[in-house]
N, C-alpha and C positions, 0 to 999 in steps of 0.2 A: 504494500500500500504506500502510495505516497505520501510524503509529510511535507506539510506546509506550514510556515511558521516564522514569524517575525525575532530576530535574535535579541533576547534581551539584554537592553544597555548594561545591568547591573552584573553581567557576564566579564564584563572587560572593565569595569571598576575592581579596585585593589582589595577592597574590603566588603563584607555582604553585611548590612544592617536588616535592622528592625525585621520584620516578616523573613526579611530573604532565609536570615538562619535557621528560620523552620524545615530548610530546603535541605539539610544539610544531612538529616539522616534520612532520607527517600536519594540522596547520593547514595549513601553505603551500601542502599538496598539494590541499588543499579548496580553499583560496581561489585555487589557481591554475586548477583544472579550473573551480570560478565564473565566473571572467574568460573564459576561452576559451570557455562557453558565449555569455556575450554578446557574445563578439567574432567569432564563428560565425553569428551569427544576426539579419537584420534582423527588427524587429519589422513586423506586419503591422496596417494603420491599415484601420479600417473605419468608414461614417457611421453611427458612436455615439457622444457622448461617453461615456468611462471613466473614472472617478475609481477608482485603485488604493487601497484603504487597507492599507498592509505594516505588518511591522514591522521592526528590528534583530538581534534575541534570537530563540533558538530557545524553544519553548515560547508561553505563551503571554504579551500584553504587552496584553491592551485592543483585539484589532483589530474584535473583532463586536460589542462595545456602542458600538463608535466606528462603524462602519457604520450601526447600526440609530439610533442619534441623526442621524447624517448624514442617512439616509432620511428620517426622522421630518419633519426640519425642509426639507426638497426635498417633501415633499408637503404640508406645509401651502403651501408656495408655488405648489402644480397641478402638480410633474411627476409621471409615471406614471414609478417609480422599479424598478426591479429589480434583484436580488440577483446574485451572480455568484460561485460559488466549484467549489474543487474539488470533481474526485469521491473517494468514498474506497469504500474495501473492495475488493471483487470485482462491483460493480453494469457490468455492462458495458454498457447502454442507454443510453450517455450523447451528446449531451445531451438531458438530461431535465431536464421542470419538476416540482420537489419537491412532495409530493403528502402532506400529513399525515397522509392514513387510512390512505394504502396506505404510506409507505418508511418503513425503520428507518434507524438514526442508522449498523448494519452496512453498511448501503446505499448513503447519501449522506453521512454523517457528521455529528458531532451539531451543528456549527456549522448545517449547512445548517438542518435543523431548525428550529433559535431563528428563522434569517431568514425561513425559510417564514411563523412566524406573523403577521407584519406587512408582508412583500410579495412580491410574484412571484418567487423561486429557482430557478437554474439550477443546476447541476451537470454539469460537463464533465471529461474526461480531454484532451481536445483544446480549448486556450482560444480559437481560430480559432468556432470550430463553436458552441461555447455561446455565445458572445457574436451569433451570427447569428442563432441560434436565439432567444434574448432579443428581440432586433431585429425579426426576424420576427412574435414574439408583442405588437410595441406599444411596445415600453420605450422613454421619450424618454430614459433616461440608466442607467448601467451602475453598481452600485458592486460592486467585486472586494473580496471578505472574504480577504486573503493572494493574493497573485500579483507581490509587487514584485521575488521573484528571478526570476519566468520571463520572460523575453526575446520570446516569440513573440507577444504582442500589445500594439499602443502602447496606450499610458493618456496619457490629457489630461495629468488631474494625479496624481500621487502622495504620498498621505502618510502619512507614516511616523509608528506610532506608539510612546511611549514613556512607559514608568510611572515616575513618577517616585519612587515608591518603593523599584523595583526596581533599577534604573538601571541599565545596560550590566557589569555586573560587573565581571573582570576584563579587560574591552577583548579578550579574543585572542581569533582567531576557531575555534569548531571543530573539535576537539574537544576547544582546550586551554581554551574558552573558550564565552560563547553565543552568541558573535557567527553570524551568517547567512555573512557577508561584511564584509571591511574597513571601517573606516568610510567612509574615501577614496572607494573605488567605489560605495558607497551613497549618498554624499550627493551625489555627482553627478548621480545621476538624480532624485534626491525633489525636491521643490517646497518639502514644508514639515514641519513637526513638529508633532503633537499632545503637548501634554502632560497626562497625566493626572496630577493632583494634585500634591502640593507637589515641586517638584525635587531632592530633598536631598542628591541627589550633584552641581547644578551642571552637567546634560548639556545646556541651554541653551547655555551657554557655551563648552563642548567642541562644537556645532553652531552657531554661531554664523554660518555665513553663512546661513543658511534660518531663516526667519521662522517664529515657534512660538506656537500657537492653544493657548490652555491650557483645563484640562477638568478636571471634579470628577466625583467618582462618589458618588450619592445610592442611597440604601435605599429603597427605593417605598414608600407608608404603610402597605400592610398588610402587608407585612413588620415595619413597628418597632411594629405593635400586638400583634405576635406574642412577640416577639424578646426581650425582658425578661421573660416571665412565665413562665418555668421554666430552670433551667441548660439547657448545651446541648453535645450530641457533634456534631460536625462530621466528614465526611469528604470529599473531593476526588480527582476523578482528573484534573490538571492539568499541566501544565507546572512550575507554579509555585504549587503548594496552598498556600504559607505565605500569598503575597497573601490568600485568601478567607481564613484562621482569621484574620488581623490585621484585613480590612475587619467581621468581626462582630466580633472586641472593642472596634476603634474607632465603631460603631456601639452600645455598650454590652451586647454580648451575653455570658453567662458560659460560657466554657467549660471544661468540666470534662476532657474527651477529646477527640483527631483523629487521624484514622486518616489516610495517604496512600496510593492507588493512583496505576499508573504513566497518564501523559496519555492519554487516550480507554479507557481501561478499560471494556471490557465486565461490565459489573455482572452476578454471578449470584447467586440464591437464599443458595449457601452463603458468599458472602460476607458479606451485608449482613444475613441470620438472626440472626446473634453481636450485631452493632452494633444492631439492635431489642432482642434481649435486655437490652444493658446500660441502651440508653437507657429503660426502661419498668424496670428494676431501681432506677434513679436518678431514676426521674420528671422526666424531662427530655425535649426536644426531640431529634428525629435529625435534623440539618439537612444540606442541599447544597445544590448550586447548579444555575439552571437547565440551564446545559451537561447535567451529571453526572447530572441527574435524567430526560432520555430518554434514558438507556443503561440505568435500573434498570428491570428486570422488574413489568411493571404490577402485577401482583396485591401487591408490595410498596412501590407508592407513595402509597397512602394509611397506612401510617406515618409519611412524611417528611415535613417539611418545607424549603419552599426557599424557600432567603434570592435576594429577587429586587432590582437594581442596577440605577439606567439612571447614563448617562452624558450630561451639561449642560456642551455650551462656554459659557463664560465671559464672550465677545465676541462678539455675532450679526453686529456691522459689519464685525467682522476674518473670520468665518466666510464672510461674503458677499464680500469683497476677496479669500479663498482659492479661491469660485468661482466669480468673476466670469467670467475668460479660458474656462471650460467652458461657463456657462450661457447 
């Protein structure tokens, strides 16, 4: 089932007051039923390699532009790389390989999508099954967009990503906090850390037995040919919508308005009507992001524009020392 859900501010504040602390043992409850999932469950190893890419945080944190770079740079070197994520909605045919004509983002979910454009996608409810399924269709290598809490299939390697703009908030897990699970028990499994952009809270350091690959996020060029030539309203249905209105003003973009819906919002007509109104009152751009822009209703996509981002490691020698033990 999908989750939709606005991130709360009191998540990325240092300290939880008044009511929040009531939160704090329905955490231990999460993190305790977490553990017993994996201490329940051996995983199941199949001839694939799997490279997991997770994250820490609920919402979102860089896992599919860290995927689709990962891909990117596995096929310039010859492997036949494919995609590997959940399923979402109510699509019960799974698994299935994502089909750009025929699924909707209701279907597969809109991560799945993005990965469809650039390489073979699977979509499973059963991670056993879709990864065979993969396997059976050619794939010499697996990358999982989110799966590093599920137990039921081994991954080679595991890494976990992290924004480092965002930074782990305030550490508690669930729902006093955005933690997934402890740190503890998470970084006993990961291999290694992504870092996207500059660290600013220091979570290097706070991870410090696991080696971390650092990563920058660029604007594609036709995006910044765009991007400066009129103000701009921005809207997000994200985990974490503040990250995109910050990555277009540090990109020089002028925003004038942003709207937030809640993460995977089903875009309709009567929502996004108003925000074309205003943005064509102010002569300005409507911008989102690729995610967000196959969940809106086609006949209202050629008013939008989408600010589009890839994601460049840093180190290609350290990137290849990360998949060496896989490749």
């Amino acid at each position: 089932i999908m989750i939709k859900f606005n991130t709360p501010h009191f998540w990325y504040h240092p300290r939880l007051k008044g009511w929040q602390k009531c939160l704090i043992p329905l955490s231990y409850l999460y993190q305790w039923g977490a553990q017993c999932r994996h201490a329940c469950v051996i995983p199941r190893k199949i001839n694939l390699p799997i490279i997991c890419i997770g994250n820490l945080v609920m919402g979102g944190a860089g896992k599919t532009p860290t995927a689709l770079a990962l891909a990117s740079w596995l096929r310039e070197k010859g492997y036949n790389v494919h995609f590997f994520t959940r399923c979402f909605g109510w699509f019960e045919h799974c698994p299935v390989s994502v089909d750009l004509q025929r699924h909707t983002s209701n279907q597969v979910g809109d991560e799945a999508l993005l990965l469809a454009k650039a390489a073979p996608t699977w979509v499973s409810r059963d991670r056993i099954q879709g990864a065979k399924a993969a396997q059976a269709a050619g794939a010499q290598l697996l990358i999982m967009d989110d799966g590093f809490q599920n137990p039921s299939l081994f991954k080679d390697l595991s890494l976990v990503v992290v924004d480092g703009q965002q930074g782990l908030g305030n550490q508690h897990v669930f729902p006093a906090g955005p933690l997934r699970e402890s740190l503890a028990t998470a970084l006993r499994r990961a291999h290694g850390i992504v870092m996207i952009g500059q660290d600013k809270y220091k979570i290097s350091t706070l991870l410090s037995q696991l080696p971390v690959l650092s990563s920058v996020m660029h604007a594609t060029p036709d995006s910044m040919q765009w991007l400066i030539q009129k103000p701009i309203i921005a809207f997000a249905g994200l985990g974490y919508p503040e990250k995109f209105f910050y990555s277009l003003r540090q990109h020089g973009g002028n925003l004038i308005a942003t709207k937030e819906f809640p993460d995977h919002h089903p875009y309709t007509i009567e929502d996004l009507e108003p925000l074309i109104a205003q943005a064509e009152k102010n002569e300005s751009w409507l911008v989102t992001t690729e995610k967000d822009m196959v969940r809106v209703p086609k006949a209202l996509q050629s008013h939008l524009k989408v600010f589009k981002i890839t994601l460049k490691f840093k180190s290609d020698s350290l990137l290849e020392s990360f998949l060496k033990p896989v490749l």
